[in-house]
C-alpha positions in Angstrom: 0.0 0.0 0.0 1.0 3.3 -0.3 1.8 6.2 3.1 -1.6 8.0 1.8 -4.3 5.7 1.8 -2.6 3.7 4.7 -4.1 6.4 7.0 -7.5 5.5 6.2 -6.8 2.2 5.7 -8.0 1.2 2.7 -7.9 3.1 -1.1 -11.7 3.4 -1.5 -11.5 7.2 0.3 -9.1 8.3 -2.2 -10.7 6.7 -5.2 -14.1 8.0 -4.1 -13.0 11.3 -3.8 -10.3 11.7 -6.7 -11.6 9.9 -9.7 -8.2 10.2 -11.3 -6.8 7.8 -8.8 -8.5 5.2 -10.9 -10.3 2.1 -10.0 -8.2 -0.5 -8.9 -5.5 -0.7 -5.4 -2.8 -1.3 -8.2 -3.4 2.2 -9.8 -4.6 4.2 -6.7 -1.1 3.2 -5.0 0.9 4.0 -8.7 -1.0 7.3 -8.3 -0.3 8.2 -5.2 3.2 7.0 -5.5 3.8 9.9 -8.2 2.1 12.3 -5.5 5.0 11.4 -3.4 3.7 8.8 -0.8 6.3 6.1 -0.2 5.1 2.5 -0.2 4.2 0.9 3.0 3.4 -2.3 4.7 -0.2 -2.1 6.0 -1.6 -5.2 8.2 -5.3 -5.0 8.0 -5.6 -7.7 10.5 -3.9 -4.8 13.5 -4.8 -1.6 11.3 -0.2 -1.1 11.6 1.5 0.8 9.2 4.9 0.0 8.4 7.6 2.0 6.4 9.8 0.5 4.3 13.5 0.6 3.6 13.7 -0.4 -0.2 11.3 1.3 -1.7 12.5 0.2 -5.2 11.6 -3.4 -4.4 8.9 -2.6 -3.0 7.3 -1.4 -6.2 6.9 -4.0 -8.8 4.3 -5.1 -5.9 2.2 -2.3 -5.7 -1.5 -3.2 -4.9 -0.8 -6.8 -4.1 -1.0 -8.8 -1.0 2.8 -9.8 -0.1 4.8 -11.2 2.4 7.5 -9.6 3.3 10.9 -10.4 5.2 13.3 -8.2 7.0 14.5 -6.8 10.1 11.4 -5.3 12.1 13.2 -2.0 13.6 10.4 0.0 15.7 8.2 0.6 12.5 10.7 0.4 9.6 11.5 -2.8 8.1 14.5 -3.9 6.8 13.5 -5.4 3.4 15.2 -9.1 3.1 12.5 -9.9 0.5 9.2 -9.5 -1.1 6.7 -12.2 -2.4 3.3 -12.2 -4.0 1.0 -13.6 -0.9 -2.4 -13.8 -3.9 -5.0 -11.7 -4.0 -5.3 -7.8 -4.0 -4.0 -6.1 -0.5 -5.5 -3.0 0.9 
């Protein structure tokens, strides 16, 4: 996910509300990307927002669910690796 929409939690706020964001979590997060948010972990499960390292890798997995592994330091991870985990994240 991407720093903006992680506050609310979810894209549908920003793609409600700015119809240029598109229509997808893929394109919202690409959009808002360009804005200057920085990609993000977000666990839906505890609503926790967590700021990435490696913002490169992160990329190629904009909009997707992933797991990811790395060094958990306060709220910044230390990128090890990304994987597709299926299905769309938040």
């Amino acid at each position: 996910m991407d720093s903006l929409c992680a506050k609310n939690g979810s894209h549908d706020k920003m793609m409600e509300e700015m119809k240029s964001m598109g229509h997808d979590k893929k394109t919202c997060t690409v959009k808002c990307i360009q804005l200057g948010a920085k990609y993000v972990l977000y666990d839906a499960r505890t609503h926790t927002t967590y700021a990435l390292d490696n913002q490169d890798q992160a990329e190629a997995f904009a909009g997707q669910t992933v797991r990811v592994v790395g060094a958990l330091e306060k709220n910044k991870i230390k990128v090890g690796s990304i994987e597709p985990a299926g299905g769309q994240a938040q």
